[in-house]
VOMI-755125 format. One record per residue (C-alpha): residue in one letter; x, y negated, z. Coordinates in pm, whole numbers, plus 50000, padded with zeros to 5 digits. Last residue first. Layout:
BEGIN
aXYZ
...
END
This chain:
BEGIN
x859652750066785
x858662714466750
x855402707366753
x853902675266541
x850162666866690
x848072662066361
x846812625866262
x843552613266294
x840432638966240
x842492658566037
x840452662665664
x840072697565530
x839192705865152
x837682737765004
x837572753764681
x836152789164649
x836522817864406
x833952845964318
x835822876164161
x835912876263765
x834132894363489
x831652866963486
x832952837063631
x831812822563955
x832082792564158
x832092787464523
x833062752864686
x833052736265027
x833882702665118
x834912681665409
x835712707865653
x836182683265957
x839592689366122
x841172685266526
x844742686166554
x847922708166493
x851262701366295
x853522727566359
x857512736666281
x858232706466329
x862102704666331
x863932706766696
x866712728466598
x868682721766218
x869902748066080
x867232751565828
x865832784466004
x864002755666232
x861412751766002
x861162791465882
x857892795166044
x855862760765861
x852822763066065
x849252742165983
x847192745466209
x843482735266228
x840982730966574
x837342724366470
x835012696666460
x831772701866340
x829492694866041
x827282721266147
x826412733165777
x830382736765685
x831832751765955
x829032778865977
x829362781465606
x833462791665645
x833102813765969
x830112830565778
x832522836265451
x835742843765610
x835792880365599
x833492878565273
x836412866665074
x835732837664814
x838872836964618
x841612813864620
x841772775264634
x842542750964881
x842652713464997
x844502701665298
x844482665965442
x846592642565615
x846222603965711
x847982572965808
x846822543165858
x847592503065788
x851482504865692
x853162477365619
x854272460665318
x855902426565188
x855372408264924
x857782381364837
x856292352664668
x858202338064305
x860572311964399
x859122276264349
x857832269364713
x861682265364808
x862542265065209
x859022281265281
x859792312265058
x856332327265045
x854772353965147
x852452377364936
x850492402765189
x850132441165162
x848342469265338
x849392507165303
x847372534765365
x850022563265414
x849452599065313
x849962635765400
x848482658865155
x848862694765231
x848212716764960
x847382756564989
x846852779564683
x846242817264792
x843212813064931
x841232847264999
x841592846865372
x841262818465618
x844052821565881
x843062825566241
x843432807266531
x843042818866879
x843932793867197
x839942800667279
x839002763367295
x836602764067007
x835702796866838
x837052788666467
x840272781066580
x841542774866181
x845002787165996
x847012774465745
x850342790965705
x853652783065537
x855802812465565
x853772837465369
x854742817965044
x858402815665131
x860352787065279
x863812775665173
x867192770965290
x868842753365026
x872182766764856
x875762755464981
x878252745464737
END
């Protein structure tokens, strides 16, 4: 039996072009726990059996939209602290990755291994604990739905 080919932590990165149009993107550092949320608004309709009105009504599904989003957590480091509130307080657009390296390690060639498009930083949170380092929360919405690269 054959074990999974898996990803490490390092290998799944989420990184922002934070000057626009310069090709460069950079990861945001102090969060250590990424989630990408990919998810389907679906719409649905009951239909009936027009041969015999007495059977219960079907219903039937399609998708409406589609949407992805990444929230994060980790510590507040000052490295990405003026990129981070200048996001925030313009309430621009800006370039996100999100790279999965080992994709095509899977044996299988032509997997995403990106999924790139333009992001609004929804939300940005700092908390602190005495004792403890400041944190932050934040959560990035695609502005539509990322271009899928294959490697």
């Amino acid at each position: 039996m054959a074990r999974a080919v898996t990803q490490k932590y390092e290998e799944m990165v989420l990184e922002v072009e934070f000057t626009p149009l310069s090709g460069t993107y950079t990861s945001i550092c102090g969060l250590i726990d990424v989630t990408v949320n990919r998810s389907s608004n679906i719409d649905t309709a009951e239909v009936p059996d027009c041969d015999n009105e007495a059977l219960p009504l079907a219903v039937e599904r399609q998708v409406r939209s589609q949407e992805v989003m990444v929230s994060a957590s980790g510590v507040w480091a000052l490295g990405s602290h003026e990129k981070m509130q200048d996001w925030w307080y313009s309430g621009s657009t800006l370039n996100v990755r999100l790279r999965n390296i080992k994709a095509n390690d899977a044996g299988v060639t032509g997997d995403t291994i990106t999924e790139t498009g333009p992001a609004l930083l929804a939300s940005l949170n700092n908390a602190r604990t005495k004792g403890q380092k400041v944190t932050a929360e934040i959560e990035i919405q695609f502005d539509g739905v990322p271009t899928r690269v294959a490697k």
